[in-house]
C-alpha positions in Angstrom: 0.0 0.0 0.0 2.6 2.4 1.4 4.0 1.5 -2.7 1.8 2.3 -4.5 1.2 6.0 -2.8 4.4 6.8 -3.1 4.6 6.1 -6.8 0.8 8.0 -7.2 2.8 10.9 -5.2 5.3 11.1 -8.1 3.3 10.5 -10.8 0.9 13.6 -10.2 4.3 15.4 -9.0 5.4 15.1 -12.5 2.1 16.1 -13.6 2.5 18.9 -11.7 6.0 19.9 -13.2 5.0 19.5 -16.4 1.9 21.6 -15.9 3.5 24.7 -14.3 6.6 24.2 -17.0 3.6 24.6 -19.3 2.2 27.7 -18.0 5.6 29.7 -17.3 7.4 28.7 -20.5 4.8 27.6 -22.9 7.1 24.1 -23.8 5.8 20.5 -23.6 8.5 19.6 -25.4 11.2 18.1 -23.0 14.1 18.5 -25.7 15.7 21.0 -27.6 16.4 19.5 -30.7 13.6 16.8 -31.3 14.6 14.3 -34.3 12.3 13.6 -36.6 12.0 11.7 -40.6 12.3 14.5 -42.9 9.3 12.2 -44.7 6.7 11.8 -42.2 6.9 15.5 -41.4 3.9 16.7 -42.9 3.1 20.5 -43.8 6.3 22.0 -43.3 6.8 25.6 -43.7 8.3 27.0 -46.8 10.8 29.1 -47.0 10.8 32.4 -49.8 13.0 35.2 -50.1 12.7 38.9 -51.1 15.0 41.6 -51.3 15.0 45.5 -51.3 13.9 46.0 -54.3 10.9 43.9 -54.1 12.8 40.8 -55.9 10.7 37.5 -54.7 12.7 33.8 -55.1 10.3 31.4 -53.9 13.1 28.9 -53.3 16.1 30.6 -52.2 17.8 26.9 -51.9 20.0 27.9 -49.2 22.1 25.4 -46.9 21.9 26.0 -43.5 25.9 26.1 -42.5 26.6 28.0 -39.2 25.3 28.9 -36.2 27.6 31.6 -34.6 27.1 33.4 -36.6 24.2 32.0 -38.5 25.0 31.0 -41.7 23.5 30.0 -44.7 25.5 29.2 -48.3 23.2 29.2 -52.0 24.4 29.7 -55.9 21.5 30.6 -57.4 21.2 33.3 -59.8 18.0 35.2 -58.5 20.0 35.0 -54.5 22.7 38.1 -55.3 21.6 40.8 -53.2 23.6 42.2 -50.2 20.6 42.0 -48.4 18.0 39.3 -48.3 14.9 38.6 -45.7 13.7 35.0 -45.8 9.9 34.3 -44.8 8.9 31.2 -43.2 5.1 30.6 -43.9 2.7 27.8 -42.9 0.8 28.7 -46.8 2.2 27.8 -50.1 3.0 31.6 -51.1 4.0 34.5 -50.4 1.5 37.2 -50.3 2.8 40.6 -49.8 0.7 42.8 -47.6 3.2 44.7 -45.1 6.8 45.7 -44.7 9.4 44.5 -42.1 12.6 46.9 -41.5 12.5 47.7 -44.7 11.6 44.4 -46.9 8.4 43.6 -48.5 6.5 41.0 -45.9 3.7 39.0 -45.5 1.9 39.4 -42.6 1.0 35.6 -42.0 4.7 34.7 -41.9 5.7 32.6 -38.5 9.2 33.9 -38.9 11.4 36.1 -40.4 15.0 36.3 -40.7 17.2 39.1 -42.7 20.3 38.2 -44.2 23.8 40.1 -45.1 25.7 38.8 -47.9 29.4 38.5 -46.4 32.6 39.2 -48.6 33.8 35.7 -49.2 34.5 34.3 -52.2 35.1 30.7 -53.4 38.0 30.3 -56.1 36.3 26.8 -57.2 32.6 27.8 -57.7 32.6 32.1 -57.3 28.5 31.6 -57.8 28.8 30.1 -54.1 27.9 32.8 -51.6 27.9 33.2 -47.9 25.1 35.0 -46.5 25.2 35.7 -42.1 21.9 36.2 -40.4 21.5 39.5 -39.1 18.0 39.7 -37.4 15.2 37.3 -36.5 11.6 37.3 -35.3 9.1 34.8 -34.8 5.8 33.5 -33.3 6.5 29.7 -32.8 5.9 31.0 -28.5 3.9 33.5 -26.9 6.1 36.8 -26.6 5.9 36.2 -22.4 7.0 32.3 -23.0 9.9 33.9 -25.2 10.8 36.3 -22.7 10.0 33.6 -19.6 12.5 31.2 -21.6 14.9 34.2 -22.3 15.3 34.9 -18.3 15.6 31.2 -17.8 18.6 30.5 -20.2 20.6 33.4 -18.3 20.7 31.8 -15.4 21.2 28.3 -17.0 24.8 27.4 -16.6 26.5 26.0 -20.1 27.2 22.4 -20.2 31.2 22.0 -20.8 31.9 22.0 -24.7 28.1 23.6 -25.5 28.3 27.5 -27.8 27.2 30.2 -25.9 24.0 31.6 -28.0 23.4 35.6 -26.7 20.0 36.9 -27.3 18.6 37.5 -30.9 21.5 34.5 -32.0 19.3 32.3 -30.1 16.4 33.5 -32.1 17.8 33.0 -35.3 19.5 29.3 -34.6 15.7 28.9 -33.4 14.1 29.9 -37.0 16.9 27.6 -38.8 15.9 24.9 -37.3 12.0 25.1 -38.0 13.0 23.7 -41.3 14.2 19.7 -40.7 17.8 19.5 -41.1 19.2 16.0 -42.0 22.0 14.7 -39.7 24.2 13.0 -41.6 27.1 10.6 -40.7 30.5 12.0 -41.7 33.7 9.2 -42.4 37.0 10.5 -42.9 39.6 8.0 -43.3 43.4 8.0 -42.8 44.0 5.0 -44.5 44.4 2.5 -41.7 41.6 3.9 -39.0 38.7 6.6 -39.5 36.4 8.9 -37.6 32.9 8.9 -38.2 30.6 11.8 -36.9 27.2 13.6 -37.0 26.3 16.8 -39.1 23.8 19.0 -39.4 25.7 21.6 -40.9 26.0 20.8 -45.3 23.9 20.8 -48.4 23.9 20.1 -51.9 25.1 23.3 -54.1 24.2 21.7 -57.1 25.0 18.3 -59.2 28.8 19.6 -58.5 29.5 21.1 -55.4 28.6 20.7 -51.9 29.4 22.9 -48.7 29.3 21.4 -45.2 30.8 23.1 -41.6 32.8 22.0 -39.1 34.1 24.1 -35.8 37.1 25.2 -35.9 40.2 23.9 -34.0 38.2 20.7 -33.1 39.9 17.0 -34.1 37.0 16.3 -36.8 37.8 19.7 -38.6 41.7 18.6 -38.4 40.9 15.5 -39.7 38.9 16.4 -42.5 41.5 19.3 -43.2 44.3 17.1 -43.8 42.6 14.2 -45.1 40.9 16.4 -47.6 38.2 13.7 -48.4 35.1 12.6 -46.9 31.7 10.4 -47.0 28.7 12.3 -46.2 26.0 9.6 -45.5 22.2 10.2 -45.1 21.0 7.8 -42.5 17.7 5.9 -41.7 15.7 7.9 -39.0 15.5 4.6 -36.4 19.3 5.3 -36.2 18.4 8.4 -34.3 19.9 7.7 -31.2 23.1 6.0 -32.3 23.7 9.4 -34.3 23.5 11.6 -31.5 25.9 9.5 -29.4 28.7 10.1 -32.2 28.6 13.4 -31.3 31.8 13.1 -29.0 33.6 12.2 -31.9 33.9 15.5 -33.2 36.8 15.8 -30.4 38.0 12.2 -30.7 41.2 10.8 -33.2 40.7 8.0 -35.6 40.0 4.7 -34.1 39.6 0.9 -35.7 36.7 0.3 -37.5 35.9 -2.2 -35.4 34.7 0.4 -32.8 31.7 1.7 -35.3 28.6 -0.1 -36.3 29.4 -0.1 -40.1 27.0 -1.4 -43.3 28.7 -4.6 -44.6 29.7 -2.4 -47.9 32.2 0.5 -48.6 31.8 3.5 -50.5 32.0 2.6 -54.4 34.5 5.2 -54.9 36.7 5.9 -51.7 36.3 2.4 -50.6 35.9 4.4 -47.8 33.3 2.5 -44.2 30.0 3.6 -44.4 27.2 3.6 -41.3 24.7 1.0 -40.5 21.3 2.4 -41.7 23.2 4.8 -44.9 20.4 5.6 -46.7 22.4 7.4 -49.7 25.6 9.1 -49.5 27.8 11.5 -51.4 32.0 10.6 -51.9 33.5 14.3 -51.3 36.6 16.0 -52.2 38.0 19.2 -50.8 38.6 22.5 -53.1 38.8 25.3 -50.6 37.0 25.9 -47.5 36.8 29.6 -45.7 36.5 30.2 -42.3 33.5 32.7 -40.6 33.2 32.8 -36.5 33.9 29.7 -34.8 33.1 27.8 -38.5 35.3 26.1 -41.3 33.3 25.9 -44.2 34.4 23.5 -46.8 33.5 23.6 -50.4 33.7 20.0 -52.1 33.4 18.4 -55.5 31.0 15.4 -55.7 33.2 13.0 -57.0 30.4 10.1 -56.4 26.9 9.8 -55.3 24.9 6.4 -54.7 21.1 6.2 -53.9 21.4 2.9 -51.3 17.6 2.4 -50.8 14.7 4.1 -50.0 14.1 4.9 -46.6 12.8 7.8 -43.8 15.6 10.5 -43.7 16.9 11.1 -39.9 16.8 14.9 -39.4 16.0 17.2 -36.1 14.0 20.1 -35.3 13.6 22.7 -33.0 11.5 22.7 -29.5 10.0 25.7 -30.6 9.3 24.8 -33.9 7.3 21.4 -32.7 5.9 23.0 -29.9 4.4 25.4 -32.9 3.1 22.2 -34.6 1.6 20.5 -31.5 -0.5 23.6 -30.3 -1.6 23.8 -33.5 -2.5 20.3 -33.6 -0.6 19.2 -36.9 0.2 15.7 -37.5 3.8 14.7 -36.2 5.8 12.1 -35.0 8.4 13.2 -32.8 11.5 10.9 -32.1 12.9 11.8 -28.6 15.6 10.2 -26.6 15.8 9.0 -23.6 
């Protein structure tokens, strides 16, 4: 008897904490970044662009690369101005009713965010341009849960290795990530033993170039600096867990295959160990890479790319961004680790 009240007393006493966490910071959420399949997400926002002069792309194809500062990389034509605001909307266009500091804006959108070309070019592909966030806004929390969360994550003391995120940076890393980003598995190989960690930071330029980020000073960035070839590998969404505990490697040296769980097939090209659950993955070789805050951006050549099998693409959203989607009641299946 005695038991069974004490585990009642702790049920509703986590009832009770999740309630008030409700009420002061608007989150139900109990992760930051919840994974997800890219697939199974249904209605995702889209993503247009406008600039100063009224210009409209309605898919700016940007990749997400940094996040102090925020960074996104794109090579298309229409995406050339210094200055671009990017409009994430719930409804399938853009429909111009208002201005925001300056850009034409649509009232309905859940987020903006402005962008400011930066001054770096790339030898290999000079269409490639970087692009830092400047300013964001949105309306994925009540302005008193923002704020509520805001106080809270001042006095929250940063876990060892974890980037300090100051105010609107926050914000913006918060908007990037209302869109799913894939996190892929990286291998770099030094002949004899390889690393093999998780990305969220890279993208597909086009049929010939690819961009991905790593931090700077940090053994996967060394690695992949020297090495100067890599396999980026989408993965199967059930291997979420397993790709958020190779997160440590980004600090760790090569080590024996033996230590990875590893498909029973190389990379056509590199011959290079590829991750249980690789869904497709692209065979990578260094041009140039350019460095912007605490990031190394490299710029590759696709030397190789190979469709494995069909599948449900792991990738990982914000708390913010799902919290958005569960108040509204949308459809989604939310992966979260223990």
């Amino acid at each position: 008897m005695v038991e069974v009240v004490v585990i009642s007393y702790f049920r509703n006493a986590l009832k009770t904490t999740g309630l008030i966490r409700q009420l002061l910071f608007g989150l139900t959420i109990p992760q930051q970044y919840v994974c997800v399949s890219s697939e199974r997400l249904l209605n995702p926002l889209n993503v247009f662009a406008t600039s100063h002069d009224g210009q409209q792309v309605a898919d700016p194809k940007l990749a997400f690369v940094g996040y102090k500062p925020v960074l996104f990389g794109g090579a298309q034509p229409k995406v050339a101005e210094t200055n671009l605001c990017l409009h994430f909307n719930a409804a399938p266009e853009l429909q111009i009713d208002t201005a925001w500091r300056g850009f034409a804006a649509d009232s309905r959108s859940v987020a903006r965010m402005i962008l400011q070309r930066l001054p770096v070019t790339f030898n290999a592909n000079p269409d490639l341009r970087l692009f830092e966030g400047k300013f964001g806004n949105h309306r994925f929390l009540h302005p008193l849960h923002q704020l509520s969360n805001s106080v809270r994550d001042g006095f929250t003391r940063q876990k060892p290795g974890n980037v300090n995120l100051p105010g609107n940076l926050h914000d913006m890393v918060r908007i990037a990530y209302a869109m799913p980003r894939k996190i892929a598995l990286v291998t770099v190989s030094d002949g004899e033993r390889i690393n093999l960690f998780p990305t969220d930071l890279h993208g597909k330029i086009n049929d010939t170039y690819y961009i991905s980020s790593l931090r700077i000073g940090g053994n996967a960035e060394q690695q992949v600096s020297r090495q100067r070839r890599v396999v980026i590998s989408e993965i199967e969404s059930s291997f979420y867990r397993e790709a958020y505990s190779l997160g440590k490697n980004h600090m760790r040296n090569f080590m024996r295959e033996a230590e990875f769980n590893l498909a029973a097939f190389r990379s056509d090209g590199f011959g290079f160990p590829l991750p249980a659950g690789v869904l497709r993955y692209y065979e990578l070789e260094v041009l140039e890479h350019a460095d912007v805050g605490i990031h190394r951006i490299f710029l590759y050549r696709i030397a190789n790319s190979v469709d494995v099998r069909h599948g449900d693409t792991l990738a990982h959203i914000h708390q913010y961004y799902a919290q958005w989607r569960v108040v509204l009641k949308m459809k989604s299946e939310f992966l979260l680790r223990p």
